[in-house]
C-alpha positions as CSV (number, residue, x, y, z in Angstrom):
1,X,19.0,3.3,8.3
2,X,16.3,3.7,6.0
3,X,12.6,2.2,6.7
4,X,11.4,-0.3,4.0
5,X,7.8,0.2,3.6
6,X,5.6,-2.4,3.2
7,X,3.8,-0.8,0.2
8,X,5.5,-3.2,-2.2
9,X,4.0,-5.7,-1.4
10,X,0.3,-4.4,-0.1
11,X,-2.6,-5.3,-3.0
12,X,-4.1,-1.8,-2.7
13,X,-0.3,-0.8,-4.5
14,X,-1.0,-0.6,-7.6
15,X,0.7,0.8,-11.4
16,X,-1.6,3.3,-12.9
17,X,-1.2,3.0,-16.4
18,X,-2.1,6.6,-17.3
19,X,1.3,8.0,-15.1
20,X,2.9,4.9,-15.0
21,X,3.6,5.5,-11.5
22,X,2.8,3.6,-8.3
23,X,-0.3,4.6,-6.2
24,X,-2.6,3.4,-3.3
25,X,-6.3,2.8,-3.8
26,X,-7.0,3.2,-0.2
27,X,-8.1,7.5,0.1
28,X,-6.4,8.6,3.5
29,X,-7.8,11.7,5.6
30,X,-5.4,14.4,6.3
31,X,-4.0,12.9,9.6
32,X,-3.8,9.2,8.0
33,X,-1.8,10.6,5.6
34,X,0.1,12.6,7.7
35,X,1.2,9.7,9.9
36,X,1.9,7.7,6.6
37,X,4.2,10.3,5.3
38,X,6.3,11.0,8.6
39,X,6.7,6.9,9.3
40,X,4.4,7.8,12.6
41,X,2.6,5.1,11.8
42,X,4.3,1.7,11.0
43,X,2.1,-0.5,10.5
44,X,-0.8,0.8,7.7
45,X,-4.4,-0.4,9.4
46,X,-5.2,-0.5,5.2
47,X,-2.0,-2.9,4.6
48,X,-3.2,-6.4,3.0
49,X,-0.5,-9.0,1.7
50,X,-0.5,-9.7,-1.8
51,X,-1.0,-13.2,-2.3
52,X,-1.0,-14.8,-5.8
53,X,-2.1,-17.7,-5.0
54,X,-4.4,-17.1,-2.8
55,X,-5.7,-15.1,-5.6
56,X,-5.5,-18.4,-8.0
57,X,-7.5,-20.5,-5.7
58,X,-10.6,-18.2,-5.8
59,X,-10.9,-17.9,-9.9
């Protein structure tokens, strides 16, 4: 069974325009990204919901 991760729907998720692909804002140190990459690590400390409307009430 394949792990969903919970990057979809994290705000630091982002589409760069210039590659048009996916990345993440948040800069990882080697073992971070290590544990990120081999699912060590299921929940990301960096992970924050993406919440539209939380985002409307603050504009």
């Amino acid at each position: 069974m394949k792990r969903k991760s919970k990057c979809d729907d994290c705000m630091n998720y982002i589409l760069d325009d210039e590659t048009d692909y996916y990345i993440c804002l948040v800069d990882f140190d080697q073992d971070e990204m290590e544990r990120f990459l081999t699912f060590a690590n299921d929940d990301c400390p960096y992970y924050r919901f993406l919440d539209d409307y939380a985002l409307a009430k603050k504009q």
